[in-house]
SELO-407395 format. One record per residue (C-alpha): residue number from 0; residue in three letters; y, z, x. Coordinates in Angstrom, 1 decimal, decimal comma, m for minus. Each point is the difference from the previous one (the first is absolute). Example, Ala and Ser with C-alpha at 12.3 -4.5 7.8 and 13.67 -1.06 7.14 Angstrom:
! residues 2
<0; "ALA"; <m4,5; 7,8; 12,3>>,
<1; "SER"; <3,4; m0,7; 1,4>>,
This chain:
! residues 256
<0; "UNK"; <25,0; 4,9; 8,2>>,
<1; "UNK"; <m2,5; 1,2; m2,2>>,
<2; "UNK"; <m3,4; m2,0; m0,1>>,
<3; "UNK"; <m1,6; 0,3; m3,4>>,
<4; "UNK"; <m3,8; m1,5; 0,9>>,
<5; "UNK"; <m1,3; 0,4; m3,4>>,
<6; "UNK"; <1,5; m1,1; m3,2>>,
<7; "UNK"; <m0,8; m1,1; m3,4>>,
<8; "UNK"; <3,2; m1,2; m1,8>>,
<9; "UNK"; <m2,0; m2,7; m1,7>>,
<10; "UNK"; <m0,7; 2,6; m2,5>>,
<11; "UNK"; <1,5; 0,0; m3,2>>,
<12; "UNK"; <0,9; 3,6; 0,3>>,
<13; "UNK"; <2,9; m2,1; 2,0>>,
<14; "UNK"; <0,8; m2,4; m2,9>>,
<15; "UNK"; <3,3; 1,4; m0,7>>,
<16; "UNK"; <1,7; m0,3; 3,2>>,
<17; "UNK"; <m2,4; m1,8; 2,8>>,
<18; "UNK"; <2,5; m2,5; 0,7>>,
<19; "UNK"; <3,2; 2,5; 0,9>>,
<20; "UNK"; <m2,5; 2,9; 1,5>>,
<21; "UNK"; <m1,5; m2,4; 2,5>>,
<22; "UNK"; <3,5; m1,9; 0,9>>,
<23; "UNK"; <1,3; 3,6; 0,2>>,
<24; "UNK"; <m2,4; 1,5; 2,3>>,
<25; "UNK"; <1,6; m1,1; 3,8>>,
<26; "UNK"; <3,5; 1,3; m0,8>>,
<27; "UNK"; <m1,7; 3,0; m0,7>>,
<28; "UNK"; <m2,1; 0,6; 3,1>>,
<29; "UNK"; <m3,4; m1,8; m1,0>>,
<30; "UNK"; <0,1; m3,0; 2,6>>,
<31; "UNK"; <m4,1; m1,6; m1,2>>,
<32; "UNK"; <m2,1; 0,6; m2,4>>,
<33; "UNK"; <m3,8; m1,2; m0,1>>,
<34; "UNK"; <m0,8; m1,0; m3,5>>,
<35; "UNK"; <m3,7; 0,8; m0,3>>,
<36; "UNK"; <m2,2; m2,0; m2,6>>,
<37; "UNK"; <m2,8; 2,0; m1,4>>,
<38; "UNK"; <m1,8; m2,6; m2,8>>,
<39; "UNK"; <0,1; m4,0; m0,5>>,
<40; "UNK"; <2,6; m0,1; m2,6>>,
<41; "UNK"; <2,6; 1,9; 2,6>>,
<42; "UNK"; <m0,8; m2,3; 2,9>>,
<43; "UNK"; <2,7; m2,9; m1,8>>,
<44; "UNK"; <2,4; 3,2; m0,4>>,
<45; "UNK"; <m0,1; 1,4; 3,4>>,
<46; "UNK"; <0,7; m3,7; 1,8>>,
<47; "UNK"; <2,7; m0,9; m2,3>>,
<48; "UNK"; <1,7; 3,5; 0,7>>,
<49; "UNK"; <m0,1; m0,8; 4,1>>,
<50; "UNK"; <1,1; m3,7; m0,6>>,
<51; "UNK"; <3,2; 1,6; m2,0>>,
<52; "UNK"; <0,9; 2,6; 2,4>>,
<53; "UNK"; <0,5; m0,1; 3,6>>,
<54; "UNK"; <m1,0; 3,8; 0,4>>,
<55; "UNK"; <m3,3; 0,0; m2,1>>,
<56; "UNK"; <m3,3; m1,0; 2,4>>,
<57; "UNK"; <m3,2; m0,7; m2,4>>,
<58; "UNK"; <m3,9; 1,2; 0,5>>,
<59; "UNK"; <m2,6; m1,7; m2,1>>,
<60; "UNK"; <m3,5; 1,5; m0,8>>,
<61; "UNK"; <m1,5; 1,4; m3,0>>,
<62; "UNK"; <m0,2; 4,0; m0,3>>,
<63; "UNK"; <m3,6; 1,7; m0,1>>,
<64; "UNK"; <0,4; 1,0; m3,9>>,
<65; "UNK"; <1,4; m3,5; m0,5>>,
<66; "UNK"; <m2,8; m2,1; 1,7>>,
<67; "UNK"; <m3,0; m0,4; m3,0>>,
<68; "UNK"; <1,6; m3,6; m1,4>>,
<69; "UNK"; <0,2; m1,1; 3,8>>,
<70; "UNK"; <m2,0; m3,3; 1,3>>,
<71; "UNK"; <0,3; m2,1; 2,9>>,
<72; "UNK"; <2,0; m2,6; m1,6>>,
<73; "UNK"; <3,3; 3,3; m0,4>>,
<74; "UNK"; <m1,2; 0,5; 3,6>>,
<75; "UNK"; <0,7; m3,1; 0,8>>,
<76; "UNK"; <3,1; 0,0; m1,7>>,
<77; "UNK"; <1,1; 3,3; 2,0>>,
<78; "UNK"; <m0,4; m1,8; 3,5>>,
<79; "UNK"; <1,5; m2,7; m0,7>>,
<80; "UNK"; <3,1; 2,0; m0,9>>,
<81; "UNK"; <m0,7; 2,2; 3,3>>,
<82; "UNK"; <m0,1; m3,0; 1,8>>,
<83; "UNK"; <3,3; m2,1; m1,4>>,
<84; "UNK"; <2,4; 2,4; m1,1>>,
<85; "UNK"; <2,5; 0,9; 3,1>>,
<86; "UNK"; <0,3; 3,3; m1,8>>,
<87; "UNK"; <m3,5; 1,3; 0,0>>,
<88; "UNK"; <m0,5; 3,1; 2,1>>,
<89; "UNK"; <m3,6; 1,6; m0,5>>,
<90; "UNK"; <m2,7; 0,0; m2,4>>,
<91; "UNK"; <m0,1; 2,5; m2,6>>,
<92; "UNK"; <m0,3; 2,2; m2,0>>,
<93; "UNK"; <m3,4; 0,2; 1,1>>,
<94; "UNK"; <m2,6; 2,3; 0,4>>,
<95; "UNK"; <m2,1; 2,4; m2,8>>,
<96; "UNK"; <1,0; 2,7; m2,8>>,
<97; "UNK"; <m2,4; 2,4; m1,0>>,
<98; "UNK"; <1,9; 2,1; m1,8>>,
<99; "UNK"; <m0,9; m2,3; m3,5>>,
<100; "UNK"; <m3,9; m1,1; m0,9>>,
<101; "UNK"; <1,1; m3,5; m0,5>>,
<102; "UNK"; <m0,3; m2,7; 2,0>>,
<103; "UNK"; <m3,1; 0,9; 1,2>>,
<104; "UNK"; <m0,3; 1,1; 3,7>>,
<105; "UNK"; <m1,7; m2,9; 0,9>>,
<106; "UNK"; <1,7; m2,0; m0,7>>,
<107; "UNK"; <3,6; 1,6; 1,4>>,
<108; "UNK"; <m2,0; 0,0; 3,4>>,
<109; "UNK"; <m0,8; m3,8; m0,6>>,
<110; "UNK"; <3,2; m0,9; 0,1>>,
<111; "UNK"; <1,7; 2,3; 2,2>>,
<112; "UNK"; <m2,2; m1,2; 2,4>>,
<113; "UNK"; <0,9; m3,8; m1,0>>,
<114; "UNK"; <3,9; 0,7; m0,2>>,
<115; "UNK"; <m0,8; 1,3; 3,9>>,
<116; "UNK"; <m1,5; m2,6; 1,1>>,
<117; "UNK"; <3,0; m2,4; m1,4>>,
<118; "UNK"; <2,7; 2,1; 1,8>>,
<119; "UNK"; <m2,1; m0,8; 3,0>>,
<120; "UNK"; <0,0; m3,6; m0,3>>,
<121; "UNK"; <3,4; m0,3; m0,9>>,
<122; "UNK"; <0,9; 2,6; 2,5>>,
<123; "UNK"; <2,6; 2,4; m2,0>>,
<124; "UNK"; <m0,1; 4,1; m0,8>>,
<125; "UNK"; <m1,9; 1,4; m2,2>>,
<126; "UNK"; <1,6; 2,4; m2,7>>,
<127; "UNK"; <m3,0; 2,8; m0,6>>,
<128; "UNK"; <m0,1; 1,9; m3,3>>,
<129; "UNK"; <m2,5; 2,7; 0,2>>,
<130; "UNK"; <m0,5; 2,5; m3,2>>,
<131; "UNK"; <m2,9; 2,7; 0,1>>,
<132; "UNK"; <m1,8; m2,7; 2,8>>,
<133; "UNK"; <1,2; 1,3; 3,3>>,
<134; "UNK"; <m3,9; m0,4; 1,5>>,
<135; "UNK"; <m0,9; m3,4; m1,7>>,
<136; "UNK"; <3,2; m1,1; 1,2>>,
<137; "UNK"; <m0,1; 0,8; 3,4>>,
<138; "UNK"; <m3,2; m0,9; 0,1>>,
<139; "UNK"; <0,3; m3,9; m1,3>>,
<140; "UNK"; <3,5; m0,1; 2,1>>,
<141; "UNK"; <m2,4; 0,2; 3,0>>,
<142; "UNK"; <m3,0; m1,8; m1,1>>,
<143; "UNK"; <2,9; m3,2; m0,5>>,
<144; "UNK"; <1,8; 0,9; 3,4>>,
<145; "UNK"; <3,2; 0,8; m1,4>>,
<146; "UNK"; <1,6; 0,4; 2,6>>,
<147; "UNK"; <0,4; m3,5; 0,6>>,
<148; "UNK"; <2,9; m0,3; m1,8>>,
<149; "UNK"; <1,2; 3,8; m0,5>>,
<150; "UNK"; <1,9; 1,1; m3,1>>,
<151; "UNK"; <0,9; 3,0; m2,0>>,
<152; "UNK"; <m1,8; 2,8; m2,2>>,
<153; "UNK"; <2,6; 0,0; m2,9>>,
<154; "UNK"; <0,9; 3,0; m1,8>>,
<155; "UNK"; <m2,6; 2,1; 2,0>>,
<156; "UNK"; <m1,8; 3,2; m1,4>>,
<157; "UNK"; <m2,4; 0,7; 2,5>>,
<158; "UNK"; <m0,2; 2,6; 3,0>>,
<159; "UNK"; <1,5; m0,2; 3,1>>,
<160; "UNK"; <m3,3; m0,5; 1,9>>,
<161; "UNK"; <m0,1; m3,3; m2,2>>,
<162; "UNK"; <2,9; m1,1; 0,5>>,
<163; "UNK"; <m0,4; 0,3; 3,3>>,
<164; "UNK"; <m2,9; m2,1; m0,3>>,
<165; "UNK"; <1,8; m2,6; m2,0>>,
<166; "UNK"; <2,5; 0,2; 3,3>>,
<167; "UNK"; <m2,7; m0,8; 2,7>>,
<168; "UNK"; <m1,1; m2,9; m1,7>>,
<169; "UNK"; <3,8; m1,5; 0,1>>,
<170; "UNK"; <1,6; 0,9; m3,5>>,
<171; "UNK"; <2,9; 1,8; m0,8>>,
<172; "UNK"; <0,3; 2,5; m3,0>>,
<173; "UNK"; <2,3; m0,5; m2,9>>,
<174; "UNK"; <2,0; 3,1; m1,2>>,
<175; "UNK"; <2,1; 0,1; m3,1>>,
<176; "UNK"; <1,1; 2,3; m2,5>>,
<177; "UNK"; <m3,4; 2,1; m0,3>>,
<178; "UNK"; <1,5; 1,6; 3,1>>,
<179; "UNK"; <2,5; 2,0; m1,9>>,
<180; "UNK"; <m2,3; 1,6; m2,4>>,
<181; "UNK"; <m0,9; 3,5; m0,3>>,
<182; "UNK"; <m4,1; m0,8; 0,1>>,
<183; "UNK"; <0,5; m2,6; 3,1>>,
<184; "UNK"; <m1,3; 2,5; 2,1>>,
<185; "UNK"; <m2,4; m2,2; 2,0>>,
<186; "UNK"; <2,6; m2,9; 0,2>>,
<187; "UNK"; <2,5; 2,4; 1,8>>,
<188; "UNK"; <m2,7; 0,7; 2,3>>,
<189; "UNK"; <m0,3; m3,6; 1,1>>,
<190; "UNK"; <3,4; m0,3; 0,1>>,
<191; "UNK"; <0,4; 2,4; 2,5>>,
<192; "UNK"; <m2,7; m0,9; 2,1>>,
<193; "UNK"; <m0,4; m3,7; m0,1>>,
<194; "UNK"; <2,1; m2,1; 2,4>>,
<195; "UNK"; <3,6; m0,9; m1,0>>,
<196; "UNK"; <m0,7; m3,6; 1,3>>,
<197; "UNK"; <m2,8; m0,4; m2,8>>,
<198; "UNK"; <1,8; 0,7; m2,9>>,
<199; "UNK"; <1,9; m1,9; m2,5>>,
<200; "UNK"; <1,6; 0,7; m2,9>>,
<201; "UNK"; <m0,6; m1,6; m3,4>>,
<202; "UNK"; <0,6; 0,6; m3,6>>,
<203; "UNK"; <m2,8; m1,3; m2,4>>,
<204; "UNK"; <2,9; m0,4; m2,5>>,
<205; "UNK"; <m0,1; 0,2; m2,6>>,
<206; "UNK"; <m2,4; 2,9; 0,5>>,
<207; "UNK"; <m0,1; 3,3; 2,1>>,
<208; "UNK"; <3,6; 1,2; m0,7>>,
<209; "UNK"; <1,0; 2,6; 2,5>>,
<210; "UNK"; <1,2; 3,2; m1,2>>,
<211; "UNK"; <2,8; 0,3; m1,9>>,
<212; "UNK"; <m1,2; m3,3; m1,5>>,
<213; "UNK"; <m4,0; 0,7; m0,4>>,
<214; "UNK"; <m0,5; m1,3; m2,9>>,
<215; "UNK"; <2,5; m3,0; m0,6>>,
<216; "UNK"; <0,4; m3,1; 1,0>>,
<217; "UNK"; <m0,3; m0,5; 4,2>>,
<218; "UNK"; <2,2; m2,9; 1,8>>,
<219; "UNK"; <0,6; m0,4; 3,8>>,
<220; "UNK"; <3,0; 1,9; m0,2>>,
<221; "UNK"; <m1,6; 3,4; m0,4>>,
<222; "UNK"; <m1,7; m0,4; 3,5>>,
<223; "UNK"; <3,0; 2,0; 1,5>>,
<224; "UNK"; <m1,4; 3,1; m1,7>>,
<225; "UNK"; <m3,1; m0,9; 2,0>>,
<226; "UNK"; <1,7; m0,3; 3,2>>,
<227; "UNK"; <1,7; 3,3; m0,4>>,
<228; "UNK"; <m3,3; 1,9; m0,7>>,
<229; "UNK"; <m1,7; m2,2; 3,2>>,
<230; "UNK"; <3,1; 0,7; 2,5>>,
<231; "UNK"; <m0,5; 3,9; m1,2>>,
<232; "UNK"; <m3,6; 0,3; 0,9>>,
<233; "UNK"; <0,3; m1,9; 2,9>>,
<234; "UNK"; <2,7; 1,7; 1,2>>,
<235; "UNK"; <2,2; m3,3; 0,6>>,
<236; "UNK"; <2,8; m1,5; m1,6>>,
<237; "UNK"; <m0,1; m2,2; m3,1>>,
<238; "UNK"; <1,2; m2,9; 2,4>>,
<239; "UNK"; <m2,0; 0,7; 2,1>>,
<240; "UNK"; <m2,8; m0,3; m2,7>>,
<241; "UNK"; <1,6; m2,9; m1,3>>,
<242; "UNK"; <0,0; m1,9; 3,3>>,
<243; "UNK"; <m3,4; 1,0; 1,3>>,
<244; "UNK"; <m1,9; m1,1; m3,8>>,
<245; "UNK"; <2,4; m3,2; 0,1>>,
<246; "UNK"; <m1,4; m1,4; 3,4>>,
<247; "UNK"; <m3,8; 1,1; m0,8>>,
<248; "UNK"; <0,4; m2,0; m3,7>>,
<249; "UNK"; <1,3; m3,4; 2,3>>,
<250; "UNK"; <m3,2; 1,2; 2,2>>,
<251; "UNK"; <m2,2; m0,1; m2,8>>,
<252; "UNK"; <1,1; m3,0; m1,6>>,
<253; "UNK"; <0,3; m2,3; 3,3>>,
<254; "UNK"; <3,9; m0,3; m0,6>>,
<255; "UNK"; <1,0; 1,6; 2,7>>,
């Protein structure tokens, strides 16, 4: 079954029908979900959606743009979580965002480097987001050895001679619905050239709606339209695409 790594249904833009969507999502082909926290007032949301649902495996950290009200005392809070909740698969969102001015750089790198550091300690994934950063990025992933404990680039937008970097240091790279767009030029390239056994697939609902859907609301049961457009450049089927992501997500999150 489909293995959605990346997931955000704490967000209200799920309100309406959170409840019945997640409850809905194995009959229809979805068989996990990783609910991904991004800032402190999610990381409550996220664990109480994995405690309800047998499906639904949770990631605590605090995204890059998210990270300026962060002290040790909400780090402290985060490992504890990593370290007690039986659902608790990596660490992230993590990593740094350029793409807006605010928080300030330093201070994104400050933590990204703390947030790896605690996936170390606790030893769990980390969940990498990388926006307009691909060199500091790299760069502080190998300063902090992270290949210690491996993880994934979610929703990547860089070449293929980085993500193949990203690949020698032990992480996978999360595709979603970007692949289907008309501009995704240089994600198509990766996805042909990468190898199968380091993908996964992931939705960053409710964002990055793949085409016909750009636009509106994502969920983890548009990743078929993802499949399809993966199995075509590959050349494969969309089981076979299916089965191959599935066992490199229970890779990835040790639950294999």
């Amino acid at each position: 079954m489909i293995f959605d790594t990346h997931a955000h249904y704490d967000d209200e833009a799920f309100d309406g029908d959170r409840e019945l969507l997640l409850a809905s999502l194995p009959e229809k082909g979805i068989g996990r979900v990783t609910e991904v926290s991004s800032d402190l007032a999610s990381i409550q949301k996220v664990k109480d959606l994995a405690e309800r649902f047998a499906h639904v495996y949770a990631a605590y950290g605090i995204h890059p743009t998210e990270c300026a009200p962060m002290n040790e005392e909400h780090l402290a809070k985060i490992r504890e979580l990593l370290l007690t909740d039986p659902k608790a698969v990596a660490v992230g969102e993590i990593g740094l965002d350029y793409y807006w001015d605010e928080p300030e750089r330093e201070l994104q790198k400050h933590w990204f480097r703390e947030q790896l550091l605690l996936a170390q300690e606790v030893d769990r994934p980390v969940i990498i987001h990388s926006r307009e950063a691909a060199a500091d990025t790299y760069d502080i992933m190998k300063e902090m050895h992270a290949e210690k404990t491996g993880g994934v680039v979610h929703c990547f937008s860089y070449s293929r001679e980085m993500a193949e970097a990203f690949i020698r240091m032990g992480f996978y790279i999360g595709i979603g619905g970007v692949l289907t767009y008309k501009n995704a030029r240089k994600l198509v390239e990766v996805a042909e050239a990468v190898p199968m056994d380091r993908i996964v697939l992931e939705t960053d609902c409710p964002y990055l709606s793949p085409v016909p859907y750009r636009g509106k609301r994502n969920s983890s049961l548009n990743l078929p339209l993802v499949v399809q457009k993966l199995a075509d450049i590959r050349g494969i089927t969309a089981d076979e695409v299916i089965g191959i992501t599935e066992e490199n997500a229970l890779r990835l999150y040790r639950l294999a």
